[in-house]
C-alpha positions as CSV (number, residue, x, y, z in Angstrom):
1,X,-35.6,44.0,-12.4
2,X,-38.2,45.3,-10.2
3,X,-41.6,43.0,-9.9
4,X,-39.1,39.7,-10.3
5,X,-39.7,37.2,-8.0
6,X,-36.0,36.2,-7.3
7,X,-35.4,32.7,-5.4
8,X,-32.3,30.9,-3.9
9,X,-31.3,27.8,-4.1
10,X,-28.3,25.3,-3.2
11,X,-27.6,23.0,-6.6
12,X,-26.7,19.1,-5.5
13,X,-23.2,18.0,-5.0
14,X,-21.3,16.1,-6.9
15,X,-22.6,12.5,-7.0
16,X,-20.2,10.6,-4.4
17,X,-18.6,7.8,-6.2
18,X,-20.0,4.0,-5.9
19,X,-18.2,1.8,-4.2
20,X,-19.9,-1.7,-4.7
21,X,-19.0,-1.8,-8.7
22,X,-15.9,-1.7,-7.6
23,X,-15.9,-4.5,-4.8
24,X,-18.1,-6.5,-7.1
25,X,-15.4,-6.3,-9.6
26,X,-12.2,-7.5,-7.2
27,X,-14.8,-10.0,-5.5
28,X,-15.6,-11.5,-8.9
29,X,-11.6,-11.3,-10.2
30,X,-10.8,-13.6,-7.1
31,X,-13.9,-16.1,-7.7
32,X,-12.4,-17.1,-10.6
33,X,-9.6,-17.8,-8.8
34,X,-10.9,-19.7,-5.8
35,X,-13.6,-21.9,-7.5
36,X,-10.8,-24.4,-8.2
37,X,-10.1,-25.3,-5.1
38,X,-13.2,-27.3,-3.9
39,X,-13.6,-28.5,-7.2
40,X,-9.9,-29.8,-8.1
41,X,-10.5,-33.4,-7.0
42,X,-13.7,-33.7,-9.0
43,X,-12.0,-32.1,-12.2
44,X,-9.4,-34.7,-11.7
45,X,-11.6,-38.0,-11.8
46,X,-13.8,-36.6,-14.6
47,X,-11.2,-35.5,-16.9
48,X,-8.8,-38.6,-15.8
49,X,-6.0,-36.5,-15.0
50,X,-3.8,-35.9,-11.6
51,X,-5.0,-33.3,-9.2
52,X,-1.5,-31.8,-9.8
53,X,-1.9,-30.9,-13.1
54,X,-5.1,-30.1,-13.1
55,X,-4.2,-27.1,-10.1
56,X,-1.6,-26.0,-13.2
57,X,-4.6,-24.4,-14.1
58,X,-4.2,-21.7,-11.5
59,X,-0.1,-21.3,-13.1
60,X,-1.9,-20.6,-16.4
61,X,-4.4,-18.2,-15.4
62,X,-1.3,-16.5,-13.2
63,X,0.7,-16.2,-16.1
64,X,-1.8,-14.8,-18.7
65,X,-3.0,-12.1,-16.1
66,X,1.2,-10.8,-15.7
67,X,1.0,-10.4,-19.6
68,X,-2.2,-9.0,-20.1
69,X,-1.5,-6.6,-17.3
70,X,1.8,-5.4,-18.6
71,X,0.3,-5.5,-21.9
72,X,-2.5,-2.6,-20.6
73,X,-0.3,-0.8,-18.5
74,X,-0.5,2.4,-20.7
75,X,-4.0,2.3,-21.9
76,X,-5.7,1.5,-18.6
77,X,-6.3,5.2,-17.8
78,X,-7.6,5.9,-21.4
79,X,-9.3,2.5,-21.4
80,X,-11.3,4.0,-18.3
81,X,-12.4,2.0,-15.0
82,X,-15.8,1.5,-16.0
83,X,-14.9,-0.3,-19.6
84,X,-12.5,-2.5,-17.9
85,X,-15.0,-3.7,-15.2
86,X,-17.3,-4.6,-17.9
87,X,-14.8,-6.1,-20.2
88,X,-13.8,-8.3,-17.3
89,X,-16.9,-8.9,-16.1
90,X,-18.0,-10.7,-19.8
91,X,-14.8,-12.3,-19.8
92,X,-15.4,-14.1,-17.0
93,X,-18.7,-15.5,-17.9
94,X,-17.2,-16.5,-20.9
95,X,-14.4,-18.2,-19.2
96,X,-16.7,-20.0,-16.6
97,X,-18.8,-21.3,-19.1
98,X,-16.0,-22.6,-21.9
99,X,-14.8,-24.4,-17.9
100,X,-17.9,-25.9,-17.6
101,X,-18.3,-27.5,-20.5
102,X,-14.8,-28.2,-21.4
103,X,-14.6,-32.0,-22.6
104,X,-10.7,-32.5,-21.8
105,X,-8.0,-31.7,-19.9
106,X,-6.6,-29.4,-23.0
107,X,-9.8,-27.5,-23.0
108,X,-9.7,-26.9,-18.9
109,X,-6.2,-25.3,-18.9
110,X,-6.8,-23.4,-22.5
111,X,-10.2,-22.0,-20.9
112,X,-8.0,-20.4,-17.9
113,X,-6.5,-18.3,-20.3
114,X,-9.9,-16.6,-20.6
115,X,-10.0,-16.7,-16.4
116,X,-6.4,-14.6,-16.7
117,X,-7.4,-12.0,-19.4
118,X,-10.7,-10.9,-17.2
119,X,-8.5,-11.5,-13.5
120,X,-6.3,-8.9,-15.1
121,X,-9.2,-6.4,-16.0
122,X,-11.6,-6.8,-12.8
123,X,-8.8,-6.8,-10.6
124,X,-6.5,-3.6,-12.0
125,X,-10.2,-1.7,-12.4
126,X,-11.3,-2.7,-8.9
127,X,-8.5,-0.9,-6.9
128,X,-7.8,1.8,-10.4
129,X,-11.3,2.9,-9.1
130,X,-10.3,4.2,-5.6
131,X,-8.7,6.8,-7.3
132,X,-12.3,8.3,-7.9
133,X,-12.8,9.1,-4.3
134,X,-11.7,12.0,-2.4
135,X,-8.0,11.9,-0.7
136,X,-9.8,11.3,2.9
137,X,-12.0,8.2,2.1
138,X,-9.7,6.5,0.0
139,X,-8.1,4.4,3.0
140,X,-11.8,3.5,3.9
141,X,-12.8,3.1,0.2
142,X,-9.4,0.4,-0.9
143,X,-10.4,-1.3,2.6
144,X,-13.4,-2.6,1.2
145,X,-12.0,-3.3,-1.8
146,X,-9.4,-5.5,-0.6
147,X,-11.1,-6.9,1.6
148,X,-13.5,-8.3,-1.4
149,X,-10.7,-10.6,-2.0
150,X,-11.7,-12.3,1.6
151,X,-14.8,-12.1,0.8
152,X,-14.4,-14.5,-2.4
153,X,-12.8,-17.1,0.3
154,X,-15.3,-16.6,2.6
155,X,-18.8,-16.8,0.5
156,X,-17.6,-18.4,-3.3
157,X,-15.8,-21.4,-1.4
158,X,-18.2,-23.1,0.5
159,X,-20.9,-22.7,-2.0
160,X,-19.0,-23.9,-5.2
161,X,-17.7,-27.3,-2.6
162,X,-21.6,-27.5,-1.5
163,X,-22.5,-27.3,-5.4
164,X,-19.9,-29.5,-6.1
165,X,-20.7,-32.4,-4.1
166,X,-24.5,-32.2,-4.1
167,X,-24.3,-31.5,-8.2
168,X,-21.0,-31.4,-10.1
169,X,-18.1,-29.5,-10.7
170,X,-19.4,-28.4,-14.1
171,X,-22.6,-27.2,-12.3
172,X,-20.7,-25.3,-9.7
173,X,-18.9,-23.0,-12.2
174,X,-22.3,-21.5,-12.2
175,X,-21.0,-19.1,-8.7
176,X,-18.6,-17.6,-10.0
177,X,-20.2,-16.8,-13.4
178,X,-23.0,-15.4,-11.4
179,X,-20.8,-12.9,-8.8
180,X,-19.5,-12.0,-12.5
181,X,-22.8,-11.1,-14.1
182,X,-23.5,-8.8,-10.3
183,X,-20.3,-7.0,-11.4
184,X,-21.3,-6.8,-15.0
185,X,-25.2,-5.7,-14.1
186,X,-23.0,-2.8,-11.5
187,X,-20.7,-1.8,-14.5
188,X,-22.7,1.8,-15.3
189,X,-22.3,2.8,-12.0
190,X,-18.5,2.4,-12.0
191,X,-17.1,6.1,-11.8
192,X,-13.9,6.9,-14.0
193,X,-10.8,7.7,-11.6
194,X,-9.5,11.3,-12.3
195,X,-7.0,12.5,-14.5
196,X,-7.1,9.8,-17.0
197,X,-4.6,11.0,-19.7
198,X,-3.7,9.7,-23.0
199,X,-0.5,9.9,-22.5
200,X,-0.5,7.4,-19.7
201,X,3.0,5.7,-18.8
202,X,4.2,2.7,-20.7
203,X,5.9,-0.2,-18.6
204,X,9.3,0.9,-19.6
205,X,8.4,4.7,-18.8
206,X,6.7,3.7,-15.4
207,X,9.9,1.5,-14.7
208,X,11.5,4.5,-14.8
209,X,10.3,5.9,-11.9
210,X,12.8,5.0,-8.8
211,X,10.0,5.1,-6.3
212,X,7.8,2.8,-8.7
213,X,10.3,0.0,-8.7
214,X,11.0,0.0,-5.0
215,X,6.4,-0.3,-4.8
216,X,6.7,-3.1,-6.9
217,X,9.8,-4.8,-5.3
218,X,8.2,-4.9,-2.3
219,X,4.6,-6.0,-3.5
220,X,6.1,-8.7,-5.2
221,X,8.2,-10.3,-2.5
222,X,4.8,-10.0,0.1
223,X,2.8,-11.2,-2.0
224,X,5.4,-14.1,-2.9
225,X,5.2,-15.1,1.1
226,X,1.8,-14.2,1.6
227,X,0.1,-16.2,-1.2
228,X,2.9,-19.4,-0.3
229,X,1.0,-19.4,3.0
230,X,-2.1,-19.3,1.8
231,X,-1.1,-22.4,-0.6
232,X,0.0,-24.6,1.9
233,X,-1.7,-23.8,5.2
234,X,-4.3,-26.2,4.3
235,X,-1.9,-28.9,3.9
236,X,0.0,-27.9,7.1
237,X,-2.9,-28.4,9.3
238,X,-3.9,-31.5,7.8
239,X,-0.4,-33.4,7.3
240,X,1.6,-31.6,10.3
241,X,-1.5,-31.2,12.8
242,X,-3.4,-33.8,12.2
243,X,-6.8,-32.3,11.3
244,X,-9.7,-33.1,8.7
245,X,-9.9,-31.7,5.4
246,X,-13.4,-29.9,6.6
247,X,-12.0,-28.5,9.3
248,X,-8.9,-27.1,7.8
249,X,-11.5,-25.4,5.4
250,X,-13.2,-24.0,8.4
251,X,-10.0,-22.8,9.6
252,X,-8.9,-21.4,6.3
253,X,-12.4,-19.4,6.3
254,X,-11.1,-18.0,9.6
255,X,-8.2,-16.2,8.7
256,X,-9.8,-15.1,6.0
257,X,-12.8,-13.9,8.1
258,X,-9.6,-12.0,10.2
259,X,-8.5,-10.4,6.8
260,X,-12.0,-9.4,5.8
261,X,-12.5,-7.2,9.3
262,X,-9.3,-5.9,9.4
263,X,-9.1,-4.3,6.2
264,X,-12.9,-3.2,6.3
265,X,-11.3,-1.3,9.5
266,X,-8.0,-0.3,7.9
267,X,-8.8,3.2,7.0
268,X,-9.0,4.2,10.9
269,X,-5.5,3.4,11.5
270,X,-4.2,5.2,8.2
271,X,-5.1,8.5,10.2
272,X,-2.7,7.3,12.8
273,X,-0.3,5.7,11.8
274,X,2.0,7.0,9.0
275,X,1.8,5.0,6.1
276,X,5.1,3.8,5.2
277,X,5.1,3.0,9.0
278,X,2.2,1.2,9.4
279,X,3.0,-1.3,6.2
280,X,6.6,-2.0,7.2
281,X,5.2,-2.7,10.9
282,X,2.1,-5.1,9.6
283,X,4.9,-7.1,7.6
284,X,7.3,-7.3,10.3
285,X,4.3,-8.8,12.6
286,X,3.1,-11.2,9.9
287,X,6.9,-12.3,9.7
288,X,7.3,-13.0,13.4
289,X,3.6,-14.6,13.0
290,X,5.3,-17.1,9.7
291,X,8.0,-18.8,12.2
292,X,5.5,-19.0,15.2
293,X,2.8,-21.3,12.9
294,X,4.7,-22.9,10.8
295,X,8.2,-23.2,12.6
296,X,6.7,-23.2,16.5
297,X,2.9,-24.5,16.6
298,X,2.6,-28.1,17.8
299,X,-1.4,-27.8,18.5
300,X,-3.7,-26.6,16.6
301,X,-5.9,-24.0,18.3
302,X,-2.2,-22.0,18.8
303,X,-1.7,-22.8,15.2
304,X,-5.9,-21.4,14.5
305,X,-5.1,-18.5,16.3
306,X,-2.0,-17.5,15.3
307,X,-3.3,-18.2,11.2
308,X,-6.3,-15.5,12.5
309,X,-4.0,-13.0,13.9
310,X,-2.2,-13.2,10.0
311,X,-4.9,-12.8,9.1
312,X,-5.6,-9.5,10.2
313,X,-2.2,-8.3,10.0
314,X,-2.7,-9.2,6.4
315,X,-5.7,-7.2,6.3
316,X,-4.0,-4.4,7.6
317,X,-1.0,-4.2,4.7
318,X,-2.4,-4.9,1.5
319,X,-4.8,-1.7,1.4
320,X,-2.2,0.1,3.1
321,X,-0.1,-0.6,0.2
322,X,-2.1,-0.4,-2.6
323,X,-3.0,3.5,-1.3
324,X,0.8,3.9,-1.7
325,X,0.7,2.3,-4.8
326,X,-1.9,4.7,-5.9
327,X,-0.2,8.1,-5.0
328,X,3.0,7.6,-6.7
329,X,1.3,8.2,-10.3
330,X,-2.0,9.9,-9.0
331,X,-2.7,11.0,-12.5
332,X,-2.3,7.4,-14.2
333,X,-4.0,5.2,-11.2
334,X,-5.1,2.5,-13.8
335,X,-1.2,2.0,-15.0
336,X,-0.7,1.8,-11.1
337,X,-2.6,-1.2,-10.5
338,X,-2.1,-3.2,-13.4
339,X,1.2,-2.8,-12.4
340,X,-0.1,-4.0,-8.9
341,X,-2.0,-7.1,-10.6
342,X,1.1,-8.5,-12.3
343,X,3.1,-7.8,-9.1
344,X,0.6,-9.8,-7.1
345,X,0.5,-12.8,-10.1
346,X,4.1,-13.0,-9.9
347,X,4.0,-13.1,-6.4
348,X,1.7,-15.9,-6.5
349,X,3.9,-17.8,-9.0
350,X,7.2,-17.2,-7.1
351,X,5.5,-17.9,-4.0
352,X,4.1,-21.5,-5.0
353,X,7.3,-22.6,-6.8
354,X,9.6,-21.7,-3.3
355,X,7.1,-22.8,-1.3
356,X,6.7,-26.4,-2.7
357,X,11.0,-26.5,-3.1
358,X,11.4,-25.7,0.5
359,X,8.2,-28.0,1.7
360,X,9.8,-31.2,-0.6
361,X,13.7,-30.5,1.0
362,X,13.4,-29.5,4.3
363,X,9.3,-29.1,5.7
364,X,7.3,-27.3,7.0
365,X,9.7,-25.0,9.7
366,X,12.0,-24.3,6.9
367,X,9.0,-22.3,5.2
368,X,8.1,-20.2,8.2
369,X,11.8,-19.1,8.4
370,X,12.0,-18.7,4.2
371,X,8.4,-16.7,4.5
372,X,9.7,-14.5,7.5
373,X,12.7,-13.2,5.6
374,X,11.0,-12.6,2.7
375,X,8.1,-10.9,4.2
376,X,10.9,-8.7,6.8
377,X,12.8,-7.7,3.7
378,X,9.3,-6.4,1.9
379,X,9.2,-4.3,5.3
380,X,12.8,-2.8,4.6
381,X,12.0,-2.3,0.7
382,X,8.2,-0.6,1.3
383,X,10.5,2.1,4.2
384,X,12.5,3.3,1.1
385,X,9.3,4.1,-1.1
386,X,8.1,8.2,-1.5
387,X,4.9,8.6,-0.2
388,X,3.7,12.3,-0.7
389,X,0.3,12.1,0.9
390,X,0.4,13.6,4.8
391,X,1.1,11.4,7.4
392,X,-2.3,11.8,9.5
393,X,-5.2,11.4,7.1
394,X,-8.6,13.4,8.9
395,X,-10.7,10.5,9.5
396,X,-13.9,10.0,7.7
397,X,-17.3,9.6,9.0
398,X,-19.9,7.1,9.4
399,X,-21.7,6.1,6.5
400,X,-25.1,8.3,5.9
401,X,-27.3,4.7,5.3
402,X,-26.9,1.4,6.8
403,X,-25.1,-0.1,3.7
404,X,-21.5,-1.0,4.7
405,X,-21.0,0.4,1.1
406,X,-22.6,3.7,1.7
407,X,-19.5,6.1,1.3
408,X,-19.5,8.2,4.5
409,X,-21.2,11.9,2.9
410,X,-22.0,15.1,4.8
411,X,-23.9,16.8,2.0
412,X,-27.0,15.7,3.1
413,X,-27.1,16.9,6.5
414,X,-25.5,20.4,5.5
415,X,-28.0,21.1,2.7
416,X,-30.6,23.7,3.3
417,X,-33.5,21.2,2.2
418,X,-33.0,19.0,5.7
419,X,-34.8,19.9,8.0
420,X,-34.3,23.8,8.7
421,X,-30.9,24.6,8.4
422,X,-30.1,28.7,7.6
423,X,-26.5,27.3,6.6
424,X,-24.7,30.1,4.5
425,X,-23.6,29.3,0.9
426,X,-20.1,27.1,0.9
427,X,-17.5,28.2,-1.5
428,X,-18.6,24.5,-3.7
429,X,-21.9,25.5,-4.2
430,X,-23.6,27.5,-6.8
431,X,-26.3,30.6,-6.3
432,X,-29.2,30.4,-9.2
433,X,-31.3,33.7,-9.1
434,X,-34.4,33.4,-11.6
């Protein structure tokens, strides 16, 4: 081979999976979810119904997404992440359009079935999509994801109230439609999570699964307390504290604000804390945190702050527990979250039906106390789960760009074609002679 000019080079890595289809996709499932809140009282006088049946909307779109996700429990793996986002996605423009244009009451509540069938999809592909990153910046990578759900609150809420009142309800669907198409226009850059199988778990078979059952136990019964908070906090601040209706929306953006950091920043304490450990902890401190707001707080900045510090405890559990969720059937993560979704449904359900039993018979301070046991015995219930991951996760490192959604990447400052690195070939990469 004399008189061949051979040269070396190092071939690219593996394209690092994206994260922003994904919080696209959770931000857009919750959207759906939120947009009725500003806009209930307007819905109510147009369509000539009670503002409590109208917010039965929310019940049906809760109960459609519990079926829909059992229903996909065994093809979400073979369905892939990146189908689901998109079939989600078009769902939901669909259901914010038949919403906006719906001429009855009848119409309203039948178009929140559409709002169910894509929660269910965006929402189980969202956090199914963590899977695709490597073991070490998964806690960083379900942070952002969850913390999407904050983000819905923080940005979708204000705007669709703003749209609401300067245009109409029917014009304000237009926000949520329009974080839908973002997810929608992201869809081809969703990566499919690993070892997708056809032979993906059933609900019976993933039932079977001791471990399983204790994960979803325990999600359903925080969730249960969690969501009955985030329900009625509004109406505590306003009927038991005295404040406006603005600024209890100011205050709600708060703690959701709180959850939006601490989850963003959740991935650091994964690699010190065990897992199990730091889950059980954050619920114990968001159960001491239930009595002291809604048994204790007779002012309202104690009340503000202590809804803040929930907040972030909150923030610091759910993608804490959704990374557990994901390693007990790392080779089926999609059957793994649409588990989680219907948990998280009919933790909204149970939560809103005690919540509104125990507010009607005996207030406000009955709730914290209800809400701390439930939340404490979600503690004891997540201590029993398996968790085979190690207990000290190496730590990832900064993000290579300034995009919060950059995933953090060494390759580029290791290859060879950056500046004048003489690095020697890594066991990953491959040696072309020509």
């Amino acid at each position: 081979m004399s008189g061949v000019h051979a040269s070396t080079y190092i071939a690219p890595m593996q394209t690092q999976p994206k994260l922003a289809p994904l919080v696209l996709a959770t931000m857009a499932s919750q959207a759906l979810l939120v947009a009725l809140s500003p806009m209930v009282v307007a819905v109510g006088k147009d369509l000539g119904a009670p503002v409590g049946t109208v917010g039965q909307a929310r019940s049906v779109a809760a109960g459609v997404a519990i079926i829909a996700s059992l229903a996909i429990v065994g093809h979400t793996d073979t369905l892939g992440v990146r189908r689901l986002v998109g079939v989600g996605s078009a769902l939901a423009v669909l259901a914010s359009a038949a919403i906006a244009i719906a001429p009855t009451l009848a119409v309203f509540l039948a178009a929140h079935v559409l709002v169910g069938l894509a929660f269910s999809c965006l929402l189980s592909a969202g956090f199914a999509g963590v899977a695709a990153f490597a073991p070490e910046r998964r806690p960083w990578a379900i942070g952002y994801v969850t913390a999407a759900n904050a983000l819905a609150w923080i940005v979708v809420n204000p705007i669709v109230g703003a749209v609401t009142e300067w245009l109409s309800w029917r014009a304000a669907e237009i926000v949520p439609a329009s974080v839908a198409v973002a997810a929608l226009v992201a869809t081809p850059h969703a990566e499919l999570a690993p070892g997708r199988s056809s032979s993906a778990p059933q609900l019976a078979g993933l039932l079977r699964e001791r471990s399983v059952r204790r994960w979803l136990r325990a999600e359903v019964v925080a969730f249960a307390a969690w969501t009955s908070l985030l329900t009625f906090v509004g109406a505590f601040f306003i009927e038991r504290l005295g404040v406006s209706v603005a600024a209890a929306g100011w205050l709600l953006a708060a703690g959701a604000a709180a959850h939006f950091v601490a989850a963003t920043r959740s991935g650091t304490l994964v690699g010190l804390v065990a897992r199990r450990r730091l889950i059980a902890s954050s619920a114990l401190a968001m159960a001491i945190l239930f009595v002291v707001l809604l048994t204790l707080s007779a002012s309202v900045l104690p009340a503000a702050a202590t809804f803040c510090l929930l907040g972030l405890a909150a923030g610091i559990r759910s993608p804490a527990a959704s990374a557990l969720g994901l390693e007990q059937l790392p080779r089926h993560p999609g059957a793994m979250m649409a588990a989680r979704t219907a948990a998280t449904q009919l933790g909204y359900l149970l939560g809103g039906t005690t919540g509104g039993v125990v507010i009607s018979h005996s207030g406000y301070g009955t709730l914290g106390v209800v809400l701390a046991i439930g939340m404490a015995v979600s503690a004891v219930l997540i201590l029993r789960v398996g968790d085979a991951s190690p207990a000290h996760v190496p730590r990832p490192r900064a993000p290579a760009t300034n995009s919060p959604l950059a995933p953090p990447s060494a390759a580029k400052r290791n290859s060879p074609l950056h500046g004048k690195s003489s690095r020697p070939l890594a066991a990953g990469d491959r040696r072309v002679v020509r």
